[in-house]
N, C-alpha and C positions, 0 to 999 in steps of 0.2 A: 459652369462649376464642375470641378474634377470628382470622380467617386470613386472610393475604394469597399471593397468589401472586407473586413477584416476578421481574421481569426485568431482567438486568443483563451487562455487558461481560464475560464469565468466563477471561478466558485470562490469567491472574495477570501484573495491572497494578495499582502500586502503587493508584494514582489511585482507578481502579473496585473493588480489592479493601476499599480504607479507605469506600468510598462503601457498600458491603456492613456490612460492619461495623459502620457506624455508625446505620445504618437498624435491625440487630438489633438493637444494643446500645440502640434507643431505646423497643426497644418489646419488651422483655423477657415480658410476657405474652401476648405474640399468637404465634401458632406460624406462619412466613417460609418457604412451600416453592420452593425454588430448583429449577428443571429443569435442568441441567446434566452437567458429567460426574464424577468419580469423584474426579476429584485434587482438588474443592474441598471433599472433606472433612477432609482435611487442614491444609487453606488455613484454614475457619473453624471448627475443632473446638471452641474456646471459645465462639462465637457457638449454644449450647444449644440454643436456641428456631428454627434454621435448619438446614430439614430438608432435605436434600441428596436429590433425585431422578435417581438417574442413568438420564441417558437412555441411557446403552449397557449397562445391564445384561443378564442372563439375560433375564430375563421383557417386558421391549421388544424385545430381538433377537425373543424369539420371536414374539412379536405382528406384527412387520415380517413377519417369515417367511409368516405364516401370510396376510396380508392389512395392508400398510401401513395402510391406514387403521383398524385397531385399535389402531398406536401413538399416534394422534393422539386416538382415543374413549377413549385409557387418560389423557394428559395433559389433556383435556376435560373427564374428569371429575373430577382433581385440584382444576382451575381451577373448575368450578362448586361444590364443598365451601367454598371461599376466600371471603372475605365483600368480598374488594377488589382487583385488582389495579393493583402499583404495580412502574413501569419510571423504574429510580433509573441517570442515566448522564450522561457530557457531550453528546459530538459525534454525536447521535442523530438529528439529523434533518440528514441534511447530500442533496443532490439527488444522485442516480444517473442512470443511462439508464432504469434500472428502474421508476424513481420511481411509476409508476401503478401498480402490484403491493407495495410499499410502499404506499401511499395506503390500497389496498383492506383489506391485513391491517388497520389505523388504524381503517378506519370499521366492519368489523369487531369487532373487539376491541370496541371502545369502545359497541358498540351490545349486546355480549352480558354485560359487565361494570361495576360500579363503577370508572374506571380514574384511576389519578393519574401524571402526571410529573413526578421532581422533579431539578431538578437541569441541567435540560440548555441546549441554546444553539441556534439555527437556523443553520443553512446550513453549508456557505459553498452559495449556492444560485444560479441561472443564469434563472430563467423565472418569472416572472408565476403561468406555471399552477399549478406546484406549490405555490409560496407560499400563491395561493389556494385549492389545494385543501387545504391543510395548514391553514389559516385556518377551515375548514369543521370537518376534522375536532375541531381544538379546542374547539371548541362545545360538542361533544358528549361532552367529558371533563370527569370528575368535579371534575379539579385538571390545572390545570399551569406552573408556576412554574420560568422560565427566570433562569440567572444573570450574567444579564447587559443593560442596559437595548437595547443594539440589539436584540437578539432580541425584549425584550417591544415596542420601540417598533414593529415591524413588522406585529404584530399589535393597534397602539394602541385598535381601536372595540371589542375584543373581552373582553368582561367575564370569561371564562371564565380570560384570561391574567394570571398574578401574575411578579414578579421578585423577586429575593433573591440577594444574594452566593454564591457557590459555598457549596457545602455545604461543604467542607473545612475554610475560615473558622473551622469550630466544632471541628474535633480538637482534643484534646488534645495539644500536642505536648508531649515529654518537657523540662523543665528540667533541662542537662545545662553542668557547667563548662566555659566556651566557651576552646577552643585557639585561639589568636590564630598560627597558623602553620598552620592546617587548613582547604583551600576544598575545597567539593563539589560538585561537578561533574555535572548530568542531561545523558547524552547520548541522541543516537536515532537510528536508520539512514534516510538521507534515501532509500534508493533509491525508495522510494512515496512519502515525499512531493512528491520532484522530479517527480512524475506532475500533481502539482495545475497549475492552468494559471496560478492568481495564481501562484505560488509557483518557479516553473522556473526560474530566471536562474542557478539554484545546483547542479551538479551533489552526489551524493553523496560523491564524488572530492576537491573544492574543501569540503567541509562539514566531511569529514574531516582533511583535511588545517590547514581554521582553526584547527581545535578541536584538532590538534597542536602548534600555535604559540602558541596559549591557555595549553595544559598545559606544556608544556615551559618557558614566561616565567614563570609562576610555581613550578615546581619548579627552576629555577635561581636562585631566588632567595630561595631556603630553604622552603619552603610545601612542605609534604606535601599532598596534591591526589588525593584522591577521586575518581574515577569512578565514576557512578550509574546501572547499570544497571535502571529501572524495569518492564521489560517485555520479558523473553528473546524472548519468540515475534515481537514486530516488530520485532527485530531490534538492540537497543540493547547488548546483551552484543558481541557480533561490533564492535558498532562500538566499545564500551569497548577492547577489545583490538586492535583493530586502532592505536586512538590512543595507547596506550602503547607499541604495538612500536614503534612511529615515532618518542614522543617520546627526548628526551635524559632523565639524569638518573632513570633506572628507578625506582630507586632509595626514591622520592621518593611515588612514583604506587601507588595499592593501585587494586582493582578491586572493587566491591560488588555481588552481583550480588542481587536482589530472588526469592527461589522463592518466593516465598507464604508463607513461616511465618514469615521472618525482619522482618517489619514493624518489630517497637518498636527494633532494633537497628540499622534504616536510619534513623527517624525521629530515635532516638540520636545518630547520626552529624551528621544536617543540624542538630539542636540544639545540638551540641559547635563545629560548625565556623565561624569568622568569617565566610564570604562564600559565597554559594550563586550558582553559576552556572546557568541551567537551560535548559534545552532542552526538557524538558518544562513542559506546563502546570502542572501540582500543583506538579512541583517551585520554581513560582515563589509559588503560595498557599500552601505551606506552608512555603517558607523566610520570607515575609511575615509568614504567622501567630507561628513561632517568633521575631519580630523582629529579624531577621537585614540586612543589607546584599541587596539582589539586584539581577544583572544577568541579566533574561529574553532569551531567543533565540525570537525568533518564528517559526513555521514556517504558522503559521495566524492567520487575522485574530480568533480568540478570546481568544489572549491580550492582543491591542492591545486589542479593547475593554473586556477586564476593566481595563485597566490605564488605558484614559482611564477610567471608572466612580472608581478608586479615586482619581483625580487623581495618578496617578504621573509625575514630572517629572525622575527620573534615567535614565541613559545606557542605552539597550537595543540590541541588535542585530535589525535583520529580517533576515531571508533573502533579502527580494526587492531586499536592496542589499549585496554580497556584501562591502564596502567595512569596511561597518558592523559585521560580526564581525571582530575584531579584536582580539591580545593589547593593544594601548593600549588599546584602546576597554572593552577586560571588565575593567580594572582602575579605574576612574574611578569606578564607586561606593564604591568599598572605600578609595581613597586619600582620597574624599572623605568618608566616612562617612556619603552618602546612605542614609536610610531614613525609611520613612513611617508616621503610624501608622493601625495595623489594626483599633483596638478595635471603631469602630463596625460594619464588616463582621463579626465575630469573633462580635459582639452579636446582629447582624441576620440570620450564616445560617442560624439555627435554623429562621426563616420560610418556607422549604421544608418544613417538617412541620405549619402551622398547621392546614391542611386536613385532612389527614389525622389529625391528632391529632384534629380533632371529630367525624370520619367514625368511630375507632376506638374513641371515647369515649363514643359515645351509644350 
């Protein structure tokens, strides 16, 4: 039986959790050891073949105790049993200050392992250097297949790089009797993203506050309206509730909040409801997928260029035009009945696994 050791985004987010999931679910005979913590066993209990390492156990503490560097000779030698490692995620190579310590763990790995990336996007990035050092280290990787064509085109002379639509493209999402009086709603707490320098024109105060006049113009007007909390730990719950206490029409407004087990019942939700509003990323691929109406809220330049790729030509909001959130402006797909279709990306994300399916196959 084949092993891989995997790396991925763990603090129960829709987005990364379905991205987990679907890597297990594809590769049902390879045994997937996760290093992480304790609560995602919970999270992928069904996912069998996904063996959960926690790293705060008993027998790590004590290793730490005794000599830190026996925790990392105890996960070393996890990683050398593993016949591959693959780090399945979006926003993974984005530039820090850090970034040369970063670079080094990259050409590390990749020089002691089989490694693959799939799934992910570059930047949003500031320097020459890192680009090219990050240019370097793909070379030297097994696979790695960005989803999105700026990312690949950045890296154009380099053979080692592939593209492929988001992986999510390929969920399953649930076929669910659509209520034509039910919008869902992704929000997210700007207070870090108003940190990004593209991205600042918009406090998290004013973010909060759109996205009350958003909720509130459609719950006055008979639409039950969703709030989609994707990801408790950054903050998107706090901000769910914060934009209900403020809107009108309470009434109207439920709150969803995402723990980790509750997946097919969120996914549920976004297949039931007419018009997906999103502020998260996913939640714009996978109201897409589900063939839904959507009006994306961009908070990062990854969702514009998934969405020039897909030739998307309906009404979106950026962040970096505060103008353009707007309750007129988020109803104009829905009155209009914009939507695009998805098949061929739907088709095409599987191509994230070509690699690796012949890596795990021979």
């Amino acid at each position: 039986m084949k092993k891989i050791f995997l790396y991925a985004y763990d603090h129960i987010n829709l987005g990364d959790d379905l991205f987990i999931e679907t890597i297990a679910n594809r590769y049902p005979d390879t045994e997937i050891y996760f290093w992480t913590n304790v609560q995602n066993q919970k999270v992928f209990e069904k996912q069998k073949n996904l063996k959960i390492i926690d790293e705060n156990s008993t027998k790590t503490k004590m290793l730490k105790k005794i000599r830190p560097s026996l925790a990392a000779r105890y996960k070393a030698g996890i990683q050398k049993k593993c016949d591959a490692q693959v780090y399945i995620g979006g926003s993974i190579f984005m530039e820090y200050p850090t970034w040369k310590n970063i670079v080094s763990w990259w050409q590390y790995q990749s020089s002691q392992y089989p490694f693959f990336v799939l799934g992910a996007n570059f930047g949003p990035y500031h320097t020459e250097e890192y680009r090219s050092a990050m240019d370097k280290v793909y070379t030297k990787l097994k696979d790695i297949c960005f989803r999105d064509s700026y990312s690949k085109n950045l890296f154009a002379d380099n053979d080692h790089v592939r593209q492929a639509p988001d992986i999510l493209f390929s969920y399953p999402m649930p076929k669910m009797e659509e209520n034509k009086k039910q919008i869902f709603i992704s929000v997210i707490s700007y207070k870090d993203k108003e940190l990004n320098s593209d991205f600042d024109q918009m406090t998290n105060e004013e973010y909060i506050e759109k996205m009350v006049q958003i909720t509130s113009g459609f719950s006055k007007e008979g639409y039950q309206v969703i709030l989609a909390s994707f990801c408790r730990e950054e903050g998107d719950l706090d901000a769910a509730q914060e934009i209900k206490n403020r809107s009108g029409q309470q009434r109207n407004i439920t709150i969803f909040d995402y723990n980790g087990t509750n997946r097919k019942q969120l996914l549920e939700e976004m297949s039931r409801s007419i018009y997906i509003i999103a502020t998260r990323f996913h939640g714009t691929i996978l109201g897409l997928t589900a063939g839904k109406s959507v009006f994306p809220i961009l908070y990062s330049d990854k969702t514009k260029y998934v969405l020039e790729d897909l030739g998307f030509h309906g009404e979106y909001a950026d962040l970096r035009d505060p103008d353009s959130l707007s309750f007129e402006n988020a109803k104009k797909n829905l009155e209009s009945g914009y939507k695009i279709d998805v098949t061929e990306s739907v088709q095409n994300a599987e191509k994230h696994f070509e690699k690796l399916d012949e890596f795990l196959n021979n």
